[in-house]
KEKE-3310 file (N, C-alpha, C; in steps of 0.2 Angstrom, whole numbers, plus 5000, padded with zeros to 4 digits):
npx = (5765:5752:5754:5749:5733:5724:5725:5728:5721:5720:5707:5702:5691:5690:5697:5705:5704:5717:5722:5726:5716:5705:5693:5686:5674:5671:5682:5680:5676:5679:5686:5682:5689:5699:5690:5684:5694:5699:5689:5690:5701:5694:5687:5698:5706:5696:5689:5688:5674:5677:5686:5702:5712:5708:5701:5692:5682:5671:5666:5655:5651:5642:5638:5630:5632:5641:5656:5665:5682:5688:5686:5682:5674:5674:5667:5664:5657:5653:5638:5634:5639:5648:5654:5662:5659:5656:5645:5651:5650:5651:5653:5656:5655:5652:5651:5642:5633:5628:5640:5647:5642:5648:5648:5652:5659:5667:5680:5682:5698:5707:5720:5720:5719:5716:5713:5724:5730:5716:5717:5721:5721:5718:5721:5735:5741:5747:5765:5774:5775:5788:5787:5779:5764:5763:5758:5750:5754:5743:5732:5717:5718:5718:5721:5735:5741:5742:5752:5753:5754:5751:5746:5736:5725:5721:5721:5714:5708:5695:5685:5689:5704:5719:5730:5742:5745:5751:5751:5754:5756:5752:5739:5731:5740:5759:5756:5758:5750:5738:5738:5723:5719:5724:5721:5707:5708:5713:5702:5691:5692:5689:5679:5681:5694:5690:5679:5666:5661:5663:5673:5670:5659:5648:5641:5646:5643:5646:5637:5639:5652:5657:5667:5675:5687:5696:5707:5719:5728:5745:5760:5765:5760:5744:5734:5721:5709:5699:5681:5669:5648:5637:5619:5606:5598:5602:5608:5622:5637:5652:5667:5680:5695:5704:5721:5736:5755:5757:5747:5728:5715:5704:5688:5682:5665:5654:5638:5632:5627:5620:5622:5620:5629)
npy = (5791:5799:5809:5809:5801:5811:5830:5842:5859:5878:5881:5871:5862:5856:5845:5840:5826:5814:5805:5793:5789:5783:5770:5755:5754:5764:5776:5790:5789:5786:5774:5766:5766:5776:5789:5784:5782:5796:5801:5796:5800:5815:5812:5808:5820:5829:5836:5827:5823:5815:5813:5811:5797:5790:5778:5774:5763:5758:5762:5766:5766:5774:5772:5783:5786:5787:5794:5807:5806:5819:5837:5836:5839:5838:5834:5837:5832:5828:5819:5814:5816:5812:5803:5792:5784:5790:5794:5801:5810:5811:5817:5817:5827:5831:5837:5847:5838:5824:5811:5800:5795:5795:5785:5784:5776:5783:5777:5777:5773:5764:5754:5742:5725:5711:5694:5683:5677:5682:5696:5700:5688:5679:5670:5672:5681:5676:5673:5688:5690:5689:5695:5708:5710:5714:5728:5732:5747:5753:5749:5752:5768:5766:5752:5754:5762:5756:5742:5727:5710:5693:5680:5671:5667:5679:5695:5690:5680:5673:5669:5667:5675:5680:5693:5703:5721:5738:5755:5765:5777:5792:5795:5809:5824:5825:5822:5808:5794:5787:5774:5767:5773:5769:5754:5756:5762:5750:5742:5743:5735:5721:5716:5717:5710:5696:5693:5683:5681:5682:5698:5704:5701:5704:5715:5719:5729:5735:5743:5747:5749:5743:5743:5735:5739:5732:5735:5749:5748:5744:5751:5749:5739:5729:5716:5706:5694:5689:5684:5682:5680:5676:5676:5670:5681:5692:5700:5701:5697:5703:5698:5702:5699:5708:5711:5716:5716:5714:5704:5701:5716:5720:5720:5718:5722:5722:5727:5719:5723:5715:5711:5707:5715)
npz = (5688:5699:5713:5724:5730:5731:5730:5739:5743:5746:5752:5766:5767:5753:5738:5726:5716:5710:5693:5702:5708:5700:5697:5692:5686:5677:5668:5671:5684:5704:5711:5727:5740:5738:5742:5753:5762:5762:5769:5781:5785:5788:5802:5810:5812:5818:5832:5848:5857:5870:5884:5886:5878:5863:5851:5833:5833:5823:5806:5794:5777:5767:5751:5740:5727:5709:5712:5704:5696:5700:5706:5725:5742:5760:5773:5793:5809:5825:5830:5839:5855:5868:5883:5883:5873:5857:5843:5826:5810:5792:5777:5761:5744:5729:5714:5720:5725:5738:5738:5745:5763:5778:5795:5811:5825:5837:5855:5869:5875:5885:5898:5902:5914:5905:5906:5904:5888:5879:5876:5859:5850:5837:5821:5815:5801:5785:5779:5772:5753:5742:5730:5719:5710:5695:5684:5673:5662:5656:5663:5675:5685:5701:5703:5700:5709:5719:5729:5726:5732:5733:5742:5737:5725:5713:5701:5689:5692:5696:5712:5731:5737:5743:5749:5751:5753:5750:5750:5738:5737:5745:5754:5754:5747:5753:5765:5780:5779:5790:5800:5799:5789:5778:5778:5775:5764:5757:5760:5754:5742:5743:5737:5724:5722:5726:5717:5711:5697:5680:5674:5663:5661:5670:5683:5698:5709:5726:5739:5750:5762:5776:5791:5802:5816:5831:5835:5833:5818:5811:5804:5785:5777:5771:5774:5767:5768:5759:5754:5743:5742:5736:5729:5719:5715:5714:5724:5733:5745:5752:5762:5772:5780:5793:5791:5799:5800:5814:5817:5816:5815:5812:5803:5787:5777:5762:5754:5739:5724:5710:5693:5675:5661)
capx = (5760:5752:5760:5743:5727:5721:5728:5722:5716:5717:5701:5704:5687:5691:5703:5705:5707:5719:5718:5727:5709:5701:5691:5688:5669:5671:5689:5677:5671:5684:5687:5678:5695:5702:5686:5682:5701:5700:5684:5693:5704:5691:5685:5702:5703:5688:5691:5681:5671:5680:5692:5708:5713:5701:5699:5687:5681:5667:5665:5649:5651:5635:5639:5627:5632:5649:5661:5668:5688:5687:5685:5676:5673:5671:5663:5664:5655:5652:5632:5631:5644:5649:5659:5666:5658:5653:5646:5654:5646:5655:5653:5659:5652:5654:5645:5635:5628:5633:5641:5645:5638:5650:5645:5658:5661:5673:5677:5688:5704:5711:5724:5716:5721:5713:5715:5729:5726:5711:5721:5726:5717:5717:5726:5742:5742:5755:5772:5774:5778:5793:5786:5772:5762:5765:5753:5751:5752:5735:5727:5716:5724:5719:5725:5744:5742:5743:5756:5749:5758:5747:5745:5731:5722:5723:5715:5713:5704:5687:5684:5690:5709:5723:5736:5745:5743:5753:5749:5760:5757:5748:5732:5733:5749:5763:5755:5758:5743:5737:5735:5716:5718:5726:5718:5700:5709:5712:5697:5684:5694:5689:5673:5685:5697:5685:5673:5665:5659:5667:5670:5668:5651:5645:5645:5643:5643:5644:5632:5641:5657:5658:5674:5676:5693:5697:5714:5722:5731:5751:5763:5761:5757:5738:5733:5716:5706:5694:5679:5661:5643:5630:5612:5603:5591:5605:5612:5629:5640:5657:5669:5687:5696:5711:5730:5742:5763:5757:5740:5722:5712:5698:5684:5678:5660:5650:5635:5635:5620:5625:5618:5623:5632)
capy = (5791:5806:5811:5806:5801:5820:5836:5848:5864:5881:5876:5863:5855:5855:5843:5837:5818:5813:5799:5788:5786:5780:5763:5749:5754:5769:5780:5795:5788:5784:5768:5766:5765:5783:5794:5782:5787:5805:5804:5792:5807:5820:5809:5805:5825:5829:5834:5824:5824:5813:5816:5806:5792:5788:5777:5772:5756:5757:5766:5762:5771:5773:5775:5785:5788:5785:5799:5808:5809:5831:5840:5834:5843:5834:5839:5829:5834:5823:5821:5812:5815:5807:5802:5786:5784:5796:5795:5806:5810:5814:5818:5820:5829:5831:5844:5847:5835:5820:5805:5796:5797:5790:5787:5781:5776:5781:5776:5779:5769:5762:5750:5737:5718:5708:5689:5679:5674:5685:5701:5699:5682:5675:5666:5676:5681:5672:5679:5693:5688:5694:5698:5711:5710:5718:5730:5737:5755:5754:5749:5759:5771:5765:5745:5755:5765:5750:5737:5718:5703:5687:5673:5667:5670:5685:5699:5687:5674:5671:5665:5670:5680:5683:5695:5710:5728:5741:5761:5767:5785:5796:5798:5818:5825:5830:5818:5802:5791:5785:5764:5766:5777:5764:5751:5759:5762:5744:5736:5742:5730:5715:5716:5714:5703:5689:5691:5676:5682:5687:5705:5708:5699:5705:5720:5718:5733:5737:5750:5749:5747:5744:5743:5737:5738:5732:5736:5751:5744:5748:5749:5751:5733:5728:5708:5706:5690:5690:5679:5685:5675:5677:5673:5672:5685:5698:5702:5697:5698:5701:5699:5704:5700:5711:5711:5719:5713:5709:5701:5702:5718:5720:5714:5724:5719:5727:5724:5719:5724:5712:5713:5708:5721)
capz = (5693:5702:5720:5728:5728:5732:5732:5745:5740:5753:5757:5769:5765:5747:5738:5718:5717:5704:5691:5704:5712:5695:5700:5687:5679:5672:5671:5674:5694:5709:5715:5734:5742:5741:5745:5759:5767:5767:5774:5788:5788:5791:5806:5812:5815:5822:5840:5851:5866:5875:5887:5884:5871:5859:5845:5829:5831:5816:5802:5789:5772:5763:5743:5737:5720:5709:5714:5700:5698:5699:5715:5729:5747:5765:5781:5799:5815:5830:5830:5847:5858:5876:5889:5884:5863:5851:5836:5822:5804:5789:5771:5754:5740:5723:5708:5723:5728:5744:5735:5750:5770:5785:5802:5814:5831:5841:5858:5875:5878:5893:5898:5904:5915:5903:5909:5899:5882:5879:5869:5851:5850:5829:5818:5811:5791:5781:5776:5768:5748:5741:5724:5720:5705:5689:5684:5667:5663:5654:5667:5681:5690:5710:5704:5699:5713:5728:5728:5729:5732:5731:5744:5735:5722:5707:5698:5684:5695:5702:5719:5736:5738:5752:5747:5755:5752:5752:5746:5733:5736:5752:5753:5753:5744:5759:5773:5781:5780:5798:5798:5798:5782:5773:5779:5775:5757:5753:5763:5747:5737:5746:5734:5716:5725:5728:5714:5708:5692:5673:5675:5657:5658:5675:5687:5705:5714:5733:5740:5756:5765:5785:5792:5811:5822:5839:5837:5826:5809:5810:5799:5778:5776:5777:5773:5766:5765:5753:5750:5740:5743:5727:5727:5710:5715:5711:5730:5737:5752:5752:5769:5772:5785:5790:5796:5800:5802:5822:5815:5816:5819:5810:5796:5783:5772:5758:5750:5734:5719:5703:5687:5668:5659)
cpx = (5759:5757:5757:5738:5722:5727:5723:5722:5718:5713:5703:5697:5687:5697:5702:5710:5710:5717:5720:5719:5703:5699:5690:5679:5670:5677:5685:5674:5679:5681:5686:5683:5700:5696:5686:5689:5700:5694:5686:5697:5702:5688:5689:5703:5699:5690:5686:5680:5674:5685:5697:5710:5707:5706:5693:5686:5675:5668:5660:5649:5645:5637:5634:5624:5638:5653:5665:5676:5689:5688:5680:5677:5670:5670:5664:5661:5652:5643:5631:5636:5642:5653:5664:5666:5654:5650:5647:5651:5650:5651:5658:5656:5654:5650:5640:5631:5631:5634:5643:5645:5643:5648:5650:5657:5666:5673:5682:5692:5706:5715:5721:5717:5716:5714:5719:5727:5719:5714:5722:5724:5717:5721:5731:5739:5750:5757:5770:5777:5783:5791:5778:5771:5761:5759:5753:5751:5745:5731:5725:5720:5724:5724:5733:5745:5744:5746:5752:5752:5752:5748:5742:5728:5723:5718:5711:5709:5697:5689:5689:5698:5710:5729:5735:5744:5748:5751:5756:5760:5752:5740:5729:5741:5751:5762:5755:5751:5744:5736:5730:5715:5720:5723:5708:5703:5711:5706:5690:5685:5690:5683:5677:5689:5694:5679:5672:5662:5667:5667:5668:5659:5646:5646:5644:5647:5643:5641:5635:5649:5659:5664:5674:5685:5694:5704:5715:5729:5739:5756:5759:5761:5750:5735:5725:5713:5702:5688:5671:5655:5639:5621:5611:5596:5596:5609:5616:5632:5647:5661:5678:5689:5704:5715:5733:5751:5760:5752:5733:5720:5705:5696:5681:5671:5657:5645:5633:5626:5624:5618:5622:5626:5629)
cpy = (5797:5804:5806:5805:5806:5823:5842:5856:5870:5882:5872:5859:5852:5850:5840:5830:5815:5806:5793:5785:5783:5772:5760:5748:5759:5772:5788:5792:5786:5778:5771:5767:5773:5788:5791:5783:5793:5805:5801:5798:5812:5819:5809:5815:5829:5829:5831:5825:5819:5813:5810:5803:5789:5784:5774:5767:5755:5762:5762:5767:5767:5777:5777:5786:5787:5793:5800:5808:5818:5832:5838:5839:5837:5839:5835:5835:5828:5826:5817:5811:5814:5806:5797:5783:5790:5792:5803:5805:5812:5814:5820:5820:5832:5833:5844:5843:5828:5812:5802:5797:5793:5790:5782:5784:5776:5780:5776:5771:5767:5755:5747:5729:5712:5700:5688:5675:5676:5689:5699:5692:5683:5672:5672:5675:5678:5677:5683:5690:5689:5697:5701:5708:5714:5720:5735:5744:5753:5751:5753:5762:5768:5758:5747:5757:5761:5747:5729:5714:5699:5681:5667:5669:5676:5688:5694:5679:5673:5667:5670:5672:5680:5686:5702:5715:5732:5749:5762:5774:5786:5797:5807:5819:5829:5825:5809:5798:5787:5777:5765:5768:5772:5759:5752:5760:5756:5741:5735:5737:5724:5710:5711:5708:5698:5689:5685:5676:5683:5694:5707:5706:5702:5712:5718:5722:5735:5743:5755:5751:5750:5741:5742:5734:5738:5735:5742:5750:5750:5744:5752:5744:5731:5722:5710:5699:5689:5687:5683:5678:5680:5674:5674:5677:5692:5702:5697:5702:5699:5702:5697:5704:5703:5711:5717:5716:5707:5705:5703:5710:5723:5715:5721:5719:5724:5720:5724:5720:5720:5710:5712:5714:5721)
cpz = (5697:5708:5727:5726:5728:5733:5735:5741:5744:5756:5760:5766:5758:5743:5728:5718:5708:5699:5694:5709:5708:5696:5691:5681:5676:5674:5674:5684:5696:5710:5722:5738:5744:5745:5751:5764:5767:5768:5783:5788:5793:5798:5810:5816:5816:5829:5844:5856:5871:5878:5889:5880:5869:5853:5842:5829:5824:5812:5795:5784:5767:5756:5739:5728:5718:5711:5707:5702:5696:5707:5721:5737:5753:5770:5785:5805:5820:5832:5836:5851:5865:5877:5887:5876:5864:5844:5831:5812:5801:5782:5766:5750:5733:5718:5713:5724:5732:5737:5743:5758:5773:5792:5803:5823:5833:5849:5863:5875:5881:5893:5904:5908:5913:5905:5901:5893:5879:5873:5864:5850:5840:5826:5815:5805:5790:5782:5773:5760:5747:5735:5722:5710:5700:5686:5677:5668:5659:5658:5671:5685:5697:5709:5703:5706:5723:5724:5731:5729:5737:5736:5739:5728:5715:5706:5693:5686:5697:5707:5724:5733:5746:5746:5753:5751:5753:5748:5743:5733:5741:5749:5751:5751:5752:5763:5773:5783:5787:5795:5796:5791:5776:5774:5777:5766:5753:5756:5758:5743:5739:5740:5726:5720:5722:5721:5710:5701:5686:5674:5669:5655:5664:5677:5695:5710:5721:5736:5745:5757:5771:5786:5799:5814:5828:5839:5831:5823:5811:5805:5790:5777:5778:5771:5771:5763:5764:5749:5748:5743:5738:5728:5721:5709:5714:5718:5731:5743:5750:5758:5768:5779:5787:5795:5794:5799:5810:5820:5815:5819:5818:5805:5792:5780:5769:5757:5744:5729:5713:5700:5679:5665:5652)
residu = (UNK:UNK:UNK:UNK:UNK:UNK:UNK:UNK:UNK:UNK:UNK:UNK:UNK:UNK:UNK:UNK:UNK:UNK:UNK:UNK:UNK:UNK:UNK:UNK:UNK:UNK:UNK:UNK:UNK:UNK:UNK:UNK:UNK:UNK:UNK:UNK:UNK:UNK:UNK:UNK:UNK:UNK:UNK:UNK:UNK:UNK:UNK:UNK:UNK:UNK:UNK:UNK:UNK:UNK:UNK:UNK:UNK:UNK:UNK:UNK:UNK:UNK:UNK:UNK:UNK:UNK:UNK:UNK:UNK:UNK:UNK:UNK:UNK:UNK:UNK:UNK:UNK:UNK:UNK:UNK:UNK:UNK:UNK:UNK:UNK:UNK:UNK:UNK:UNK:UNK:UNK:UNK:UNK:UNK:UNK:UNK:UNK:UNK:UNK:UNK:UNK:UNK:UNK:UNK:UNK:UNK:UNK:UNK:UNK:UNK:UNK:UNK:UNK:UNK:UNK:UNK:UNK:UNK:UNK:UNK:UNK:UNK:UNK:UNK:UNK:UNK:UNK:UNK:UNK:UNK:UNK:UNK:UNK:UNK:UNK:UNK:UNK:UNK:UNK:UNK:UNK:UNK:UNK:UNK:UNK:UNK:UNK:UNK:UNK:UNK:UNK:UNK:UNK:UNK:UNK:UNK:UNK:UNK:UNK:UNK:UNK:UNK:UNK:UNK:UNK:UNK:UNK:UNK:UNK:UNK:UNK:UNK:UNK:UNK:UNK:UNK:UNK:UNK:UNK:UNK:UNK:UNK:UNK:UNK:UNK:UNK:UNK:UNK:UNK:UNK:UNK:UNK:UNK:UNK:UNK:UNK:UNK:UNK:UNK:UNK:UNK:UNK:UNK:UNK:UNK:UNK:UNK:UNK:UNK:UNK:UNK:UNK:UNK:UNK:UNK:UNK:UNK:UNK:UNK:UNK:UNK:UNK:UNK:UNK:UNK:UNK:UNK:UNK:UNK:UNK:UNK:UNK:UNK:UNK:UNK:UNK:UNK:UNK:UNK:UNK:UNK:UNK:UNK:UNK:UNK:UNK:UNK:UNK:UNK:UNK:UNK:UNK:UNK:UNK:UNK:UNK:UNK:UNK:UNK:UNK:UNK)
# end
């Protein structure tokens, strides 16, 4: 297994994405899940207008096109800065040309005397399993590259999904992934997880994937539960709700294009 899912470059904007970032339609394209963390990276340092603690509560990546596994290049610059929120843009690009667009909110912090029983409000995720899933070597690189253990559900299943997540290698080689970053690297899944279809008979793509956090994701543990919606006109839904160890502190969604193969 590579070291990571990118090696940086002496460019900083530059980074070569191994075959641990290989997603599930083609071994030439990246699974959603790495590219959309180093651009969470590129945002994460991004100094911002705000004066004092900040954080990301949204993030909307717009997937333009498939992301080759080869070299790709981001950018981030804060396109509407402020006192209290910001919006921040980002990109990544690949043989020239933008494969996918982020736009993220970030947003001042403060400790706060919120009334009793308001903070941290949801139901807790299960246990942690104690047994992960066994993952051939001939299959994709991104499914070796995370560790899964299963509440609910399986790759080899249709219908909704709850299982744990954990990354099996850094997002960039040498660094420690931030929560968001791993949390923003499993949340793409939510789509395969939950799919309601045959994969061999269907595709069903996501264009998107929005990412919101009230609270930032700790630890290398992140819970994903997982369910799809289908209409017969060829558009779906898919909605993820995500943990941490302490519980609840976000949701992720895509939108899904599905089509015969």
């Amino acid at each position: 297994m590579p070291s990571a899912f990118f090696l940086p470059d002496q460019d900083p904007t530059r980074f070569h994405a191994t075959r641990s970032t290989e997603g599930p339609w083609t071994s030439e394209a990246q699974h959603g899940g790495p590219p959309a963390a180093l651009l969470t990276r590129a945002v994460e340092r991004l100094p911002s207008t705000i004066d004092g603690p900040t954080q990301i509560a949204r993030l909307t990546f717009e997937i333009l096109g498939p992301v080759p596994v080869g070299e790709v290049r981001v950018a981030a610059e804060v396109a509407r800065p402020g006192r209290a929120v910001e919006l921040v843009e980002a990109s990544l690009t690949a043989n020239g040309r933008p494969a996918i667009r982020l736009r993220a909110w970030r947003m001042r912090t403060a400790d706060l005397a919120l009334p009793d029983g308001v903070a941290g409000a949801g139901t807790p995720p299960p246990a942690l399993p104690d047994e992960s899933v066994d993952v051939d070597e001939d299959q994709w690189g991104y499914l070796r590259a995370v560790q899964w253990r299963f509440v609910a559900g399986h790759f080899e299943q249709v219908g909704p999904a709850r299982v744990w997540t954990r990354l099996r290698v850094p997002v960039v080689e040498g660094e420690e992934p931030s929560g968001l970053q791993r949390a923003v690297a499993v949340a793409d899944s939510g789509n395969g997880l939950s799919g309601l279809l045959d994969f061999t008979r269907w595709w069903f793509i996501n264009t998107e994937l929005t990412v919101h956090v009230y609270r930032e994701p700790a630890g290398e543990w992140v819970y994903l539960d997982a369910r799809s919606s289908l209409d017969s006109r060829g558009v779906g839904l898919a909605q993820t709700s995500l943990c941490d160890r302490r519980g609840p502190f976000g949701t992720g969604a895509q939108a899904l294009l599905i089509g015969p193969r």
